[in-house]
N, C-alpha and C positions, 0 to 999 in steps of 0.2 A: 468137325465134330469129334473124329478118333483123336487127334490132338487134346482137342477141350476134356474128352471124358481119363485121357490118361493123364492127365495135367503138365503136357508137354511142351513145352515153349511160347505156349499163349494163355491169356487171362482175360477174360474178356471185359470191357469197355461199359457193356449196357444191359439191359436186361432181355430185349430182343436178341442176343446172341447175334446182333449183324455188324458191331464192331470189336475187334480185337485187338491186342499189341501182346510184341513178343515178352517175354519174360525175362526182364531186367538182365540177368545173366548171356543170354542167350543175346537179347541185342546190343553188348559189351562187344562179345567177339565175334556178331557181325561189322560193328562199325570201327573193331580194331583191324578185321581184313577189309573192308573200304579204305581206310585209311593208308592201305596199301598199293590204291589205286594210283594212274597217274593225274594230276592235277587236271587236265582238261576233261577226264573221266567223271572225276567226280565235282567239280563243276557243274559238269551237265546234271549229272544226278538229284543236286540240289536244285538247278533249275528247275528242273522236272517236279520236284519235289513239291516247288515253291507253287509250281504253277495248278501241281495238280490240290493242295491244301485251299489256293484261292478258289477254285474252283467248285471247294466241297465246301462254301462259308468257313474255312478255318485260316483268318485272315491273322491271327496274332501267329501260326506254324508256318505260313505262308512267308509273313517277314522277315523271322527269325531263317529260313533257308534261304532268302536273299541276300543276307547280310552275310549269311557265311561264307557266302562268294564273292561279299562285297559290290552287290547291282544296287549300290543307293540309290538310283531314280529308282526302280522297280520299288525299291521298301519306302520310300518316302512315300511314290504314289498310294503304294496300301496302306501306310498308316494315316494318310487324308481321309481312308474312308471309314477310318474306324478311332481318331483322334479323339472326338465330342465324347464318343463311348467311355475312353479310358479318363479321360476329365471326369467326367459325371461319373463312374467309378470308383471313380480313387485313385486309378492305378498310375498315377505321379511318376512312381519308380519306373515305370515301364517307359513313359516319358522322354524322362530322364534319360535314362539308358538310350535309348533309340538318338535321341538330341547328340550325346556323345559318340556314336557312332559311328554319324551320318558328316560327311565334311558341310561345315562350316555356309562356304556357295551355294550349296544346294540348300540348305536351311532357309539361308536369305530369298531366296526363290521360290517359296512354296510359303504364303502369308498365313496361313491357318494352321499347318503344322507352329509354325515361329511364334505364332501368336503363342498358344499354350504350352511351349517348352518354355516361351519367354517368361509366361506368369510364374510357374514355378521357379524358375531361374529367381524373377524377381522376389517371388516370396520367401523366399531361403536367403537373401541377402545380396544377391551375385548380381544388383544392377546394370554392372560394367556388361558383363556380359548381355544381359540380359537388351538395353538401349537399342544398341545398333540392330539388333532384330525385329525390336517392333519398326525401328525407323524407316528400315526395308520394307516392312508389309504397312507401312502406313503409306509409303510410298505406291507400292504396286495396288494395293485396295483404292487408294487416291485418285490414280490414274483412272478403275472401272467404276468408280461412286462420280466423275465431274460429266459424266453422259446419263451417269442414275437420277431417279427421285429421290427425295428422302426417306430414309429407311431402308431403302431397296436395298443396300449392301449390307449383311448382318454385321459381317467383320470388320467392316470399318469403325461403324461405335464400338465396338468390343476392343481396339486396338487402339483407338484413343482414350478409352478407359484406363486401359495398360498405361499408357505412355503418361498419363496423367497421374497415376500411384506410380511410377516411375521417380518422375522428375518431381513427384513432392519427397520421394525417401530420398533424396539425392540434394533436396531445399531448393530445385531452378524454380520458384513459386509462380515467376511470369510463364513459362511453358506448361507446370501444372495448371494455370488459372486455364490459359487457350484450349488444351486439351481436357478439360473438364466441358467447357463451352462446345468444343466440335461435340464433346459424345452425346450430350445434353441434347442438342439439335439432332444429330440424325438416329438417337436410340426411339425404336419404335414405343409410341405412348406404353 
């Protein structure tokens, strides 16, 4: 509170006075003396960081101190759970960004991240790229939909959707026709 009332290093966040951040200047040349840290130091810090932002629902600061350490399972896992969000958002770039990242294998691995890096991929023109991703999560959703009902797997129709505006911007018309047919069949009425 003596801090807030002399306007000292912090600015506060909310109108409760129960979140704060330091004052732009002030957290410069804290994170210029971090920076001074040794790598396994600071490291942890952002672990810590990462874990203690997932913890308080702040999953998009949580990722961003993952990746600064470069724990891509860790940030892949968190943006699983907040993917749909930044789709239905808008926030594409955010996406984007995260897609470029994260290596490649791990992308392929994770069908629901892929799937929505892939659409924008696809939608901006970048096919090539974009293919072999859904191919992967049409593969691994494939595997858990041939013990499913119909419909049960959301992302499987969503991924043959993909793969179907895929392979027509690309003119395979015969893989566009199949893949229009799978999404047909298992998108819930």
């Amino acid at each position: 509170e003596e801090l807030e009332r002399s306007n000292v290093f912090v600015i506060p966040l909310d109108s409760e006075r129960k979140w704060y951040r330091y004052h732009h200047l002030f957290g410069d040349l804290l994170k210029q003396r971090c920076s001074n840290l040794y790598d396994a130091e600071l490291k942890e810090l952002h672990t810590l960081a990462s874990t203690w932002f997932e913890q308080n629902n702040m999953q998009d600061f949580a990722i961003d101190h993952a990746l600064v350490v470069k724990d891509f399972k860790r940030s892949i896992n968190l943006i699983e759970h907040i993917i749909e969000r930044l789709w239905q958002n808008g926030h594409h770039g955010a996406i984007i960004s995260y897609g470029e990242q994260i290596p490649l294998e791990l992308i392929q691995n994770k069908p629901v991240f892929a799937l929505y890096y892939a659409w924008i991929l696809a939608s901006s023109g970048k096919t090539d790229k974009a293919l072999p991703l859904l191919l992967s999560a049409e593969r691994l959703t494939k595997t858990v939909d041939s013990s499913s009902s119909k419909g049960e797997h959301k992302y499987y129709s969503r991924i043959a959707v993909a793969l179907a505006y895929v392979y027509a911007q690309i003119e395979q018309n015969v893989d566009a026709f199949k893949f229009s047919e799978i999404a047909l069949f298992h998108l819930p009425k």
